[in-house]
N, CA, C and O atoms as a DFTB+ gen file, in Angstrom:
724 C
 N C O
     1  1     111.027     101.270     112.641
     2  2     110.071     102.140     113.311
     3  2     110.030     101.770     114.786
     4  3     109.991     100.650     115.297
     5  1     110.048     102.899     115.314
     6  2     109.517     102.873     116.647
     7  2     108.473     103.351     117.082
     8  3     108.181     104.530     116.884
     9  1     107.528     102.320     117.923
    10  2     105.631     102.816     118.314
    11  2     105.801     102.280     119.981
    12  3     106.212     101.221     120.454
    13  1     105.322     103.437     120.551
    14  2     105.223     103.179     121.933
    15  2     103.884     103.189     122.239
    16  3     103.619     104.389     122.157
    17  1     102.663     102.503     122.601
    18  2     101.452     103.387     123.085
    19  2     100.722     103.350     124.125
    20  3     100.594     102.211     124.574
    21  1     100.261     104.050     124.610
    22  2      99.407     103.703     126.267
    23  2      98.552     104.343     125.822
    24  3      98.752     105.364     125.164
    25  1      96.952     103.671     126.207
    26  2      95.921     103.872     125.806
    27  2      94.708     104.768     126.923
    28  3      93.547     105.104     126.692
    29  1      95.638     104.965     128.272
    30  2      94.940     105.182     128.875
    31  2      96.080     106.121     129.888
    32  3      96.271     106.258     131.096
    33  1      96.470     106.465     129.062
    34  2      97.458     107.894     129.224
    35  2      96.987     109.397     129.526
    36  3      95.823     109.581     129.883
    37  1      97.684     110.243     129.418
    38  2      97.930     111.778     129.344
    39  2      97.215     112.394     128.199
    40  3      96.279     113.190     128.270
    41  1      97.783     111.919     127.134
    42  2      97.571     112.893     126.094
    43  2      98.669     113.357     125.457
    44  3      98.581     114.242     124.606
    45  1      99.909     112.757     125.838
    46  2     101.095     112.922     125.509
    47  2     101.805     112.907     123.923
    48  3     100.855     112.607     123.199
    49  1     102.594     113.023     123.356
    50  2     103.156     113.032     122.121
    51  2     104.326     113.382     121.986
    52  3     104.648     114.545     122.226
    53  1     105.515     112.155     121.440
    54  2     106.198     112.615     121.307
    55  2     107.015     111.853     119.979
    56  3     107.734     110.883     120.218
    57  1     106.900     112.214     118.978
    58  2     107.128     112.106     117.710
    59  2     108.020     112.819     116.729
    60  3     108.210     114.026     116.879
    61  1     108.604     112.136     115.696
    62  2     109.694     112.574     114.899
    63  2     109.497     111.471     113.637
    64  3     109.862     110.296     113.617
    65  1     108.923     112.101     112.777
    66  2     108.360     111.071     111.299
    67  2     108.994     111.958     110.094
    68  3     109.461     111.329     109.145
    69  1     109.034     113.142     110.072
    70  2     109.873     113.745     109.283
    71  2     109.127     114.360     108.593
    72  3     109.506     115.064     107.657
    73  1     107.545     114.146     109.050
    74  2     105.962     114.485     108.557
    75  2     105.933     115.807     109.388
    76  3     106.133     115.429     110.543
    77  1     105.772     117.292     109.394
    78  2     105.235     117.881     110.781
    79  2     103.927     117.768     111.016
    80  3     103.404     117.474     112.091
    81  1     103.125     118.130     109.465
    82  2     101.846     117.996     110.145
    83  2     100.925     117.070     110.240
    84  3      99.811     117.278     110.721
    85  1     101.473     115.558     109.614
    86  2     101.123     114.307     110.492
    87  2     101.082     114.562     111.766
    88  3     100.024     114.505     112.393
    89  1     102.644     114.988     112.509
    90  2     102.571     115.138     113.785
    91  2     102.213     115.844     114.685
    92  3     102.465     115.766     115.888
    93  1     101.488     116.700     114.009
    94  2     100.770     117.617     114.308
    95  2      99.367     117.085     114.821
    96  3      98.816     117.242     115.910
    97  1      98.891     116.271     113.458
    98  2      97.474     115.840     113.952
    99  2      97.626     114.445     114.789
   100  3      96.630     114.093     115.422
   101  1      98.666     113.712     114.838
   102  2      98.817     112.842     115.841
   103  2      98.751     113.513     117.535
   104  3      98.021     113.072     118.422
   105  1      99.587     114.514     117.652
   106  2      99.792     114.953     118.806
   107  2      98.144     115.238     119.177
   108  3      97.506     114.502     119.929
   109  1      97.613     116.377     118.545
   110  2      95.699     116.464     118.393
   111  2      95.419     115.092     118.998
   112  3      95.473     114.876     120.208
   113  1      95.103     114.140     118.035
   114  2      94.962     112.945     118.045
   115  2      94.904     112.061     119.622
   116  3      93.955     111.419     120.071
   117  1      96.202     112.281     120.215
   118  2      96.243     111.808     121.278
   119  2      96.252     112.848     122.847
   120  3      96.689     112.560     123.961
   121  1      95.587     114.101     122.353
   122  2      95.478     115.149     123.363
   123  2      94.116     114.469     123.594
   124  3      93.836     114.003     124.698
   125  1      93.240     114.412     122.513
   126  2      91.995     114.320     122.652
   127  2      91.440     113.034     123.156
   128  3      90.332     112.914     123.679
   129  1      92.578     111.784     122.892
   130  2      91.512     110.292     123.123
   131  2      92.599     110.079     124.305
   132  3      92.515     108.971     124.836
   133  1      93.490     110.839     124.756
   134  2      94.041     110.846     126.180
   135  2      94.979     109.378     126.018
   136  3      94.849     108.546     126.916
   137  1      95.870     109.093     124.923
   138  2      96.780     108.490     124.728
   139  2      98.238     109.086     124.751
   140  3      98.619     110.256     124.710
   141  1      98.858     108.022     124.822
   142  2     100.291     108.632     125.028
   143  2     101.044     107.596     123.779
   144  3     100.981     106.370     123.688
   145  1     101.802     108.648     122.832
   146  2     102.720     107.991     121.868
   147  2     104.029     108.490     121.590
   148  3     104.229     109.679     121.341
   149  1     104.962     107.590     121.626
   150  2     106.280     107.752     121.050
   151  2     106.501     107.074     120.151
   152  3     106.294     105.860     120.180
   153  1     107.009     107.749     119.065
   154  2     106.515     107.236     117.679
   155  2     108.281     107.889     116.950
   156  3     108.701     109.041     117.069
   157  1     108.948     106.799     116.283
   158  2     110.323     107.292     115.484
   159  2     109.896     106.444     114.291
   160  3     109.556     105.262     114.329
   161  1     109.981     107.376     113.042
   162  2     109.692     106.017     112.026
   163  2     110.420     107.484     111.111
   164  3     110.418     108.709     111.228
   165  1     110.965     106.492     110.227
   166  2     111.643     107.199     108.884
   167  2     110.848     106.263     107.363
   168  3     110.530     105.087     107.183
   169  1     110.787     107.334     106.638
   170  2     110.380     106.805     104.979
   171  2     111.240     106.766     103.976
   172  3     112.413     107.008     104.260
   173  1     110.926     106.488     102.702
   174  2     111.302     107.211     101.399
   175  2     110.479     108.649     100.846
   176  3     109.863     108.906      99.812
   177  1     110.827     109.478     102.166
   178  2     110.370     110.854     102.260
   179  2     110.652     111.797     100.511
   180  3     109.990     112.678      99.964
   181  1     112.047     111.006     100.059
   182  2     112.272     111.685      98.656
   183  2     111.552     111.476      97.500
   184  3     111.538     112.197      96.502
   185  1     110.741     110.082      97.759
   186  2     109.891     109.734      96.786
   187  2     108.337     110.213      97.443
   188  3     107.767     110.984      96.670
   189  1     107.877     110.039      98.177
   190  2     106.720     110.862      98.480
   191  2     106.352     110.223      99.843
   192  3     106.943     109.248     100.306
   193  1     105.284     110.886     100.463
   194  2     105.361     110.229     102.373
   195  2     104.313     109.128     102.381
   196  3     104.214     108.421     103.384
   197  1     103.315     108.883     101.053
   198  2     102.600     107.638     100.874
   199  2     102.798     106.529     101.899
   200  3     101.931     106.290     102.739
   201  1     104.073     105.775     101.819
   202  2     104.529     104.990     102.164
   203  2     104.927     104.973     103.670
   204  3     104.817     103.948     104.343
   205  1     105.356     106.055     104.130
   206  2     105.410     106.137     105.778
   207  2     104.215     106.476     106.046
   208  3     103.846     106.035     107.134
   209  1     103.404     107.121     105.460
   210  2     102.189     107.499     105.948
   211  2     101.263     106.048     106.597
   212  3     100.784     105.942     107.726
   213  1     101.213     104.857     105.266
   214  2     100.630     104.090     105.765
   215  2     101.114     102.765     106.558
   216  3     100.484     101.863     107.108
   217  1     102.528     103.028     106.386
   218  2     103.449     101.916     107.856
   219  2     103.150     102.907     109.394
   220  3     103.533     102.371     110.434
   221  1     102.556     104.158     109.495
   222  2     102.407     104.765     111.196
   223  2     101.350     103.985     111.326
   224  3     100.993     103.215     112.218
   225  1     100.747     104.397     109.967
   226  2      98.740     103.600     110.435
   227  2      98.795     102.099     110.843
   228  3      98.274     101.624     111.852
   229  1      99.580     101.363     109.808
   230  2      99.197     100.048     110.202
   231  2     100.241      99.800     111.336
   232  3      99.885      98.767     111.903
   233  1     101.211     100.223     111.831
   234  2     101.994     100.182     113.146
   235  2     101.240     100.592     114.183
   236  3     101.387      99.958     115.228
   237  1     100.440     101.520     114.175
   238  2      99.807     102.311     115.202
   239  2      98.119     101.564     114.791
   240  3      97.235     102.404     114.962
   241  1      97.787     100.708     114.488
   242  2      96.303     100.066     114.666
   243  2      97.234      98.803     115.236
   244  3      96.719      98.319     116.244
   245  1      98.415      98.183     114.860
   246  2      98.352      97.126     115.275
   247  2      98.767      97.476     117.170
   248  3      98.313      96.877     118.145
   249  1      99.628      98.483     117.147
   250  2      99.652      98.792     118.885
   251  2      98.374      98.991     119.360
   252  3      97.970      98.568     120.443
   253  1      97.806      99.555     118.658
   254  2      96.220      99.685     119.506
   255  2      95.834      98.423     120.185
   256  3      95.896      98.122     121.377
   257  1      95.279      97.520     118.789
   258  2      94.909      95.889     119.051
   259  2      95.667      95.619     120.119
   260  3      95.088      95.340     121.169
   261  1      96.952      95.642     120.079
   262  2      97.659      94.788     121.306
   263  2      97.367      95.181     122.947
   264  3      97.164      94.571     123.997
   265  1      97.487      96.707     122.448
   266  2      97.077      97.264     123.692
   267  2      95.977      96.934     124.947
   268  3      96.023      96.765     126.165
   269  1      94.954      96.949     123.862
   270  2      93.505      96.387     123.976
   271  2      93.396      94.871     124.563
   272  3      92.466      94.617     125.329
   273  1      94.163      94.048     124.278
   274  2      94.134      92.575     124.989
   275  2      92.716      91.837     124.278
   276  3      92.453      91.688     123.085
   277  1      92.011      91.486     125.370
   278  2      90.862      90.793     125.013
   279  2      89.728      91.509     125.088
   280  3      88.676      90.871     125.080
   281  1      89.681      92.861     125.171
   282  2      89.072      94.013     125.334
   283  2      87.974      93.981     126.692
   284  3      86.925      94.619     126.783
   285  1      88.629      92.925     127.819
   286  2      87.700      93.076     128.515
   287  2      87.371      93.938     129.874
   288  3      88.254      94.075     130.721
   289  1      86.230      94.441     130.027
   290  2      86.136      95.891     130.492
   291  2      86.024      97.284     129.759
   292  3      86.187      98.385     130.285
   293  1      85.786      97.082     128.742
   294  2      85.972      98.220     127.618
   295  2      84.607      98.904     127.682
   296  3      83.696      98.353     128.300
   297  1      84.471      99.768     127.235
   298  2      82.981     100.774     126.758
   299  2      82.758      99.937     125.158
   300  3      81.574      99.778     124.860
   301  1      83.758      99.426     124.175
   302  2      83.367      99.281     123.053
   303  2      83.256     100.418     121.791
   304  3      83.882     100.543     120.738
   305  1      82.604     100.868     122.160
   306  2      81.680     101.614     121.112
   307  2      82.170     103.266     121.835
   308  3      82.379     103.475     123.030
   309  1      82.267     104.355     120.622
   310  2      82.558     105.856     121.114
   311  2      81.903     106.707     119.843
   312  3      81.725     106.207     118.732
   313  1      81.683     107.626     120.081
   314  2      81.090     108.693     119.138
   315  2      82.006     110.250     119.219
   316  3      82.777     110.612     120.108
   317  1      81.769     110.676     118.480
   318  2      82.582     112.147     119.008
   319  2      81.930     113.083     117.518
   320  3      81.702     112.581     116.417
   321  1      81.749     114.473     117.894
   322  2      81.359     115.668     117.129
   323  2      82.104     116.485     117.422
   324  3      82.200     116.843     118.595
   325  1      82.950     117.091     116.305
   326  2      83.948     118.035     116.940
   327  2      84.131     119.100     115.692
   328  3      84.566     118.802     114.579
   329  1      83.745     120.281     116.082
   330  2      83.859     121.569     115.374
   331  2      84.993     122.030     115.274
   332  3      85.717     121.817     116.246
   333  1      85.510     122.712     114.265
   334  2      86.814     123.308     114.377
   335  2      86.597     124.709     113.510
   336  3      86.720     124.863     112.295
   337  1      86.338     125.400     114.235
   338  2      85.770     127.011     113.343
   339  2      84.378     126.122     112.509
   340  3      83.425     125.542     113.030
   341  1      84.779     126.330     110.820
   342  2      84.164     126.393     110.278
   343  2      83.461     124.873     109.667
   344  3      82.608     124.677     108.801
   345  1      84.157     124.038     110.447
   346  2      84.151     122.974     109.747
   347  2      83.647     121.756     111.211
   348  3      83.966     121.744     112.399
   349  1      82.844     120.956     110.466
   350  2      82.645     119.872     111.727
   351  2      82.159     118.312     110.968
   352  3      81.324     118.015     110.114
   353  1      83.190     117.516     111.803
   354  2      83.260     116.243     111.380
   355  2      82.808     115.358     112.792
   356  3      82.985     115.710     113.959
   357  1      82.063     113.896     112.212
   358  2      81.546     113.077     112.852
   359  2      82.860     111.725     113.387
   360  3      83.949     111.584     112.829
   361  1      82.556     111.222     114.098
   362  2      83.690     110.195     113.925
   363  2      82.801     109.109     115.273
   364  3      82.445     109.570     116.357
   365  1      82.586     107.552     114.814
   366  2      81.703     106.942     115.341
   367  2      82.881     105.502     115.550
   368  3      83.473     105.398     114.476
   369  1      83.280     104.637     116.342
   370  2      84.069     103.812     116.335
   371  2      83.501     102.458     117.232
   372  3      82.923     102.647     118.302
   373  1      83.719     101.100     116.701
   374  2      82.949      99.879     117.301
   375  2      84.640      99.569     117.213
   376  3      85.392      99.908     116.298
   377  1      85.013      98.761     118.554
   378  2      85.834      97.989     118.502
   379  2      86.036      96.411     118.528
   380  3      86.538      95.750     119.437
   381  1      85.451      95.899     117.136
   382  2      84.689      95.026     117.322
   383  2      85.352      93.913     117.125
   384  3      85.023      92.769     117.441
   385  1      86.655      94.424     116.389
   386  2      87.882      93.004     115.916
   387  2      87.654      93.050     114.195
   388  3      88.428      92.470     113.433
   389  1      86.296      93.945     113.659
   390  2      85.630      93.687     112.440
   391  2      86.172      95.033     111.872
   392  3      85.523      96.045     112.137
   393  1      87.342      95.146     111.086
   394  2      87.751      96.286     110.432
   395  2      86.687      96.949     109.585
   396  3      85.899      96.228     108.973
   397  1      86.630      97.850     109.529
   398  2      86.064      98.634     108.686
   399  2      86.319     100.319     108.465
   400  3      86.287     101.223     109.300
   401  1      86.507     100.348     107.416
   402  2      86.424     102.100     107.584
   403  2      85.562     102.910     106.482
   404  3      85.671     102.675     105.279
   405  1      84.824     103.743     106.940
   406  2      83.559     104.783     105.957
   407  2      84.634     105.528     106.387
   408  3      85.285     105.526     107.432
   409  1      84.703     106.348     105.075
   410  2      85.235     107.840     104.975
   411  2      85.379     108.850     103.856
   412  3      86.044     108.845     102.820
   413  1      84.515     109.746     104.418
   414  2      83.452     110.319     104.046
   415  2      83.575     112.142     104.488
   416  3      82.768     112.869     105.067
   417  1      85.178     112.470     103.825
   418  2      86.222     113.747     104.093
   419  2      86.229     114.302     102.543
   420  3      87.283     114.405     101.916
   421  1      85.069     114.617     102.039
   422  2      85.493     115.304     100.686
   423  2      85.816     116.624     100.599
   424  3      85.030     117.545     100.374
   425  1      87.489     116.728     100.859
   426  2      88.123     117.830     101.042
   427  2      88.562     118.081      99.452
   428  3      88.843     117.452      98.432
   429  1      88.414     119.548      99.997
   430  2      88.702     120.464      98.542
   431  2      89.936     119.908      97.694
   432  3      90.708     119.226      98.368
   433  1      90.299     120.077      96.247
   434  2      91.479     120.057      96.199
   435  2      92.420     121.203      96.680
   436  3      92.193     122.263      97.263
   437  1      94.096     120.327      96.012
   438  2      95.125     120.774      96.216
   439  2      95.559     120.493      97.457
   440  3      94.638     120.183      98.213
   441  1      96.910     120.489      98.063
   442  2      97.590     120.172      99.751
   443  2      97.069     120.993     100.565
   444  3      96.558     122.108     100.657
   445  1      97.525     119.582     101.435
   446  2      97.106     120.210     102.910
   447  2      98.256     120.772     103.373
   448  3      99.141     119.932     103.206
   449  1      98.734     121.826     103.903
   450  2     100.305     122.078     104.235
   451  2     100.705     121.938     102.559
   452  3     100.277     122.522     101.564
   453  1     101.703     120.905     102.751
   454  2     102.743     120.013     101.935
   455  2     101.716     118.519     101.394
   456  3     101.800     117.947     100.307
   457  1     100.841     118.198     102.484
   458  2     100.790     116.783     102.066
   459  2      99.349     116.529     100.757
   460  3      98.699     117.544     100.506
   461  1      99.072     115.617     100.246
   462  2      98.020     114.946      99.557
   463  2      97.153     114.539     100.324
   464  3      97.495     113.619     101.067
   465  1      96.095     114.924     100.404
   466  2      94.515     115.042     101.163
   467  2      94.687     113.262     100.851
   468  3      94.912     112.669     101.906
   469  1      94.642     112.613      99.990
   470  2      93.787     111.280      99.430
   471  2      94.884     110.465     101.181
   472  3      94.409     109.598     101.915
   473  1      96.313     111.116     101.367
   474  2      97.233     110.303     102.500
   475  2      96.373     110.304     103.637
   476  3      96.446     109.231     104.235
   477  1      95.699     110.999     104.075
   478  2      94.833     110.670     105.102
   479  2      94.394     109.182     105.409
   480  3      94.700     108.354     106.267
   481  1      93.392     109.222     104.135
   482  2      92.577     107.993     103.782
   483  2      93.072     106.308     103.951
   484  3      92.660     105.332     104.579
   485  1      94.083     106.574     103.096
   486  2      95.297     105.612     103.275
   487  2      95.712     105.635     104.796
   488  3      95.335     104.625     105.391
   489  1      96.459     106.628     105.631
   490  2      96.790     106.399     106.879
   491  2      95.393     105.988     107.736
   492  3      95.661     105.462     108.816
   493  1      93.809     106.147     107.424
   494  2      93.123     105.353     108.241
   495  2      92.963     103.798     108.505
   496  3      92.714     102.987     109.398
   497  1      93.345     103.932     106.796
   498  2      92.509     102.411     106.488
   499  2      93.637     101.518     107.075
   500  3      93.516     100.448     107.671
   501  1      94.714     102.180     106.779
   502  2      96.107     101.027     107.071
   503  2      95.540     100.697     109.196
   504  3      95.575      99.636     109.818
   505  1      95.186     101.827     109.591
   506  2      94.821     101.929     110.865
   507  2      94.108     100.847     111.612
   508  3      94.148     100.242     112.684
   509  1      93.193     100.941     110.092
   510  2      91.508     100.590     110.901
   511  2      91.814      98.776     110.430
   512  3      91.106      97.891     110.911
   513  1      92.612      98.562     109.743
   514  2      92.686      97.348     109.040
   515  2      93.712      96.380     110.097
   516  3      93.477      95.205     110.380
   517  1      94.874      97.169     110.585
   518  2      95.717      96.722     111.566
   519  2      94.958      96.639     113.042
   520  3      94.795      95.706     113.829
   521  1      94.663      97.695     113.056
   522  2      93.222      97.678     115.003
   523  2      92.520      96.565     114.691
   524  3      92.686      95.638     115.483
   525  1      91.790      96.368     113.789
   526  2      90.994      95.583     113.422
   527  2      88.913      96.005     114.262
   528  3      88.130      95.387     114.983
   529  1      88.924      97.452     113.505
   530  2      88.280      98.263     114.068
   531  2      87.085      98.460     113.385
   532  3      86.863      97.859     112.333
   533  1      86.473      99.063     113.763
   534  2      84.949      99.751     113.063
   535  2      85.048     101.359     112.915
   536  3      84.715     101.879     113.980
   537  1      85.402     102.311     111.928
   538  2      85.907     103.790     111.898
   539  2      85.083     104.411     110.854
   540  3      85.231     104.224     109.646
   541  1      84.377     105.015     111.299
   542  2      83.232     106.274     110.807
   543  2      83.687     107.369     110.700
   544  3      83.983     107.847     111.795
   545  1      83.931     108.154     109.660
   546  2      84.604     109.327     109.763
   547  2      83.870     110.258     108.806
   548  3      83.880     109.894     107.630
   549  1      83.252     111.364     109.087
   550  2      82.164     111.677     107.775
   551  2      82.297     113.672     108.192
   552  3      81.970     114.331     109.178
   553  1      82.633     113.858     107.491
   554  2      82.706     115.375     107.349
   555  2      81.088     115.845     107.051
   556  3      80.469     115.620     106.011
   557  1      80.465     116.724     108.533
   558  2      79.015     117.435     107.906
   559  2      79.568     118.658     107.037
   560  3      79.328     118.672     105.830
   561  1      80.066     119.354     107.441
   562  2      80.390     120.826     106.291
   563  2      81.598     121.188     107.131
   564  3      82.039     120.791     108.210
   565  1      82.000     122.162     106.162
   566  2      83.278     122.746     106.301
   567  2      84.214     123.269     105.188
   568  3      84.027     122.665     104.132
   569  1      85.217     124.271     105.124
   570  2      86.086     124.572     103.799
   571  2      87.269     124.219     103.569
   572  3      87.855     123.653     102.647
   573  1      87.631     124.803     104.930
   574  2      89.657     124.618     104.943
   575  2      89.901     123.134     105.727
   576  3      89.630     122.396     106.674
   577  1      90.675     123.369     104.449
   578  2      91.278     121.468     104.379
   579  2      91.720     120.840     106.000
   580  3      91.454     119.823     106.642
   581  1      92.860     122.570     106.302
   582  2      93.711     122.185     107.772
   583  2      92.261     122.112     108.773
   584  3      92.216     121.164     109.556
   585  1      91.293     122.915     108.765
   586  2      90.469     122.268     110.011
   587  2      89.750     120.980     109.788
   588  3      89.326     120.354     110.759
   589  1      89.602     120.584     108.676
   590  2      88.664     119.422     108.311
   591  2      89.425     117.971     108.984
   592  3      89.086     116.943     109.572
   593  1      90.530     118.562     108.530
   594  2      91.599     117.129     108.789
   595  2      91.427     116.961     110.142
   596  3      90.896     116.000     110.698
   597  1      92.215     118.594     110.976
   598  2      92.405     118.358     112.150
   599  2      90.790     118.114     113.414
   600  3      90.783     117.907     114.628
   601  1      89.935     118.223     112.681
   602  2      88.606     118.305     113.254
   603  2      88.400     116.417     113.179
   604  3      87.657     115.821     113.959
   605  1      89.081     115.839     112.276
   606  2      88.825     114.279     111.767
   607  2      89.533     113.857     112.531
   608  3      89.142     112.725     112.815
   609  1      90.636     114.183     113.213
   610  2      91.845     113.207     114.027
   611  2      91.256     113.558     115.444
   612  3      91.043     112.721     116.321
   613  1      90.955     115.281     115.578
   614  2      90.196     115.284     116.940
   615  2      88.996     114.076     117.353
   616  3      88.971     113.332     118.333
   617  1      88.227     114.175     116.440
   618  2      87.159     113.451     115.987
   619  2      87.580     111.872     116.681
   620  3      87.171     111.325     117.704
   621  1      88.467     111.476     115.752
   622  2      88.703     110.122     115.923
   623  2      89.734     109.657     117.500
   624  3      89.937     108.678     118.218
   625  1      90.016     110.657     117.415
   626  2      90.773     110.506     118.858
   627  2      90.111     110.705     120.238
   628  3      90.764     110.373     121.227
   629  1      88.994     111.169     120.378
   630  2      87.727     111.314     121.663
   631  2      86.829     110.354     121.102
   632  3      86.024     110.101     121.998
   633  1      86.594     109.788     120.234
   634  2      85.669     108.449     119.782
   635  2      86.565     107.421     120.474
   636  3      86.298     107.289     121.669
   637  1      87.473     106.730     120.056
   638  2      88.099     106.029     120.315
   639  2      88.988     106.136     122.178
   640  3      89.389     105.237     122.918
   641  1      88.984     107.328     122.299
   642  2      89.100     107.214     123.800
   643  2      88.010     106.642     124.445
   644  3      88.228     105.951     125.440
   645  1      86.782     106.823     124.019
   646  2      85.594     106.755     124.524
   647  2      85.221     104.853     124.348
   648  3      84.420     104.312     125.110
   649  1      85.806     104.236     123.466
   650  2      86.065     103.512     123.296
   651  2      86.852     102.381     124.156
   652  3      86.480     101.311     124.637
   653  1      88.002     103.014     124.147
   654  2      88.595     102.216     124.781
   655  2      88.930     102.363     126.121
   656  3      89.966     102.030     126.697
   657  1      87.756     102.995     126.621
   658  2      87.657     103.611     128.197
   659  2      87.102     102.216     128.931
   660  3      86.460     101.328     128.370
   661  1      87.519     102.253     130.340
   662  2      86.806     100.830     131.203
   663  2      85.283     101.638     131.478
   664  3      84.924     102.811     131.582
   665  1      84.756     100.556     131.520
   666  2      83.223     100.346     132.326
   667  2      83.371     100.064     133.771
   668  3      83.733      99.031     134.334
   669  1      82.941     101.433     134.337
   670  2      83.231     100.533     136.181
   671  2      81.824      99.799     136.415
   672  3      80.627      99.940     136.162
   673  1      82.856      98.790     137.158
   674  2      81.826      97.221     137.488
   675  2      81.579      95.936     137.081
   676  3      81.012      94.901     137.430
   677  1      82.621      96.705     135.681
   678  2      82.270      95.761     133.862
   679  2      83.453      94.862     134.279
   680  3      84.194      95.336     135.141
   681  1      83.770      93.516     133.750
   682  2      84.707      92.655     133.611
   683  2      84.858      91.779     132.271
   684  3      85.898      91.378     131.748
   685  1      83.656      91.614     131.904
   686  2      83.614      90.462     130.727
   687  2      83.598      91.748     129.384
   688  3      83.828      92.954     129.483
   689  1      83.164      90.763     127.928
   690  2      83.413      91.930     127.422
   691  2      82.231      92.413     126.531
   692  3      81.507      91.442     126.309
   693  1      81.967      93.041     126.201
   694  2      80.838      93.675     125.810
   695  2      80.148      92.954     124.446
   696  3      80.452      93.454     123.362
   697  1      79.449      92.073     124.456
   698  2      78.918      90.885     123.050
   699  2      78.632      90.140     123.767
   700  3      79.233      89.659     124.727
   701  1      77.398      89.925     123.244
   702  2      76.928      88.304     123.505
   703  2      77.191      87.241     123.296
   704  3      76.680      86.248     123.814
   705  1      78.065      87.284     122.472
   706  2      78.979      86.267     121.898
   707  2      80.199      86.062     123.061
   708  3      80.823      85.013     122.901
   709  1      80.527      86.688     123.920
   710  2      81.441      86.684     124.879
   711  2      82.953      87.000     124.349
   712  3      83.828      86.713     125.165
   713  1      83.315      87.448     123.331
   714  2      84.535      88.000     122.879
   715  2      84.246      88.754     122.008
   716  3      83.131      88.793     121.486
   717  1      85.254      89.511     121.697
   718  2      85.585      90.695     120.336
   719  2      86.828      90.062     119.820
   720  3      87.808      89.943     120.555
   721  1      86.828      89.646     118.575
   722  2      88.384      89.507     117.916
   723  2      88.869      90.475     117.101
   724  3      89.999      90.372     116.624
């Protein structure tokens, strides 16, 4: 696999997973939290995308972490509400070093596109477990699967910009404890 990321980018995307509408909501993803990714990763696409699904996540939380350094100067903490037609999801993020992920997407059955709704879940946690993050993700209402999802990556991608945005003036890092791990 190949993971490129800048955290304080464009909004850029440029990806080839063999997923489209992974890359679909990645590209979303990083329009919205104003990251830039180049991303090449191949699976056992013939047996099912499970498995690449959750090597982007935990590849792409651990670039985050790195990205991030000692997080100092950071905002920390981001929120985001984002409607998509009919559907609107919450997405709340602490970057605290303290993984965690609520998620809280009870999408209808049957695929999304092509893929298994439950791959989401899996591609967060692998995320939130590699960042070593705090990830709130909670669907208020909504029907169709494709906006729910893509309303969740919007979601999580303007939280987490918001996040990992500088504080002007700020230097140290946001805890009283004087670090985030």
């Amino acid at each position: 696999m190949e993971l490129k990321l800048t955290i304080d980018g464009r909004g850029e995307a440029d990806l080839e997973t063999g997923l489209p509408f992974l890359e679909h909501m990645l590209a979303l993803w990083c329009r919205h939290g104003f990251f830039d990714l180049r991303l090449r990763a191949q699976g056992d696409l013939e047996v099912e995308p499970h498995h690449l699904m959750e090597d982007i996540g935990l590849c792409l939380g651990r670039a985050l972490y790195q990205a991030l350094g000692d997080k100092s100067g950071i905002r920390r903490y981001g929120f985001s509400a984002v409607p998509m037609d009919e559907a609107l999801v919450f997405a709340a993020v602490d970057l605290s070093g303290r993984p965690y992920l609520h998620y809280e997407m009870p999408l209808p059955p049957g695929p999304v596109g092509t893929m298994d709704p439950e791959l989401f879940e899996e591609f967060w946690r692998a995320f939130v477990n590699e960042g070593r993050l705090n990830l709130h993700l909670k669907m208020s209402h909504g029907r169709n699967k494709h906006h729910l999802v893509e309303a969740s990556f919007k979601a999580a991608g303007r939280a987490l910009g918001e996040a990992c945005a500088r504080l002007e003036g700020w230097d140290g890092v946001l805890s009283t404890k004087g670090r985030l791990e």
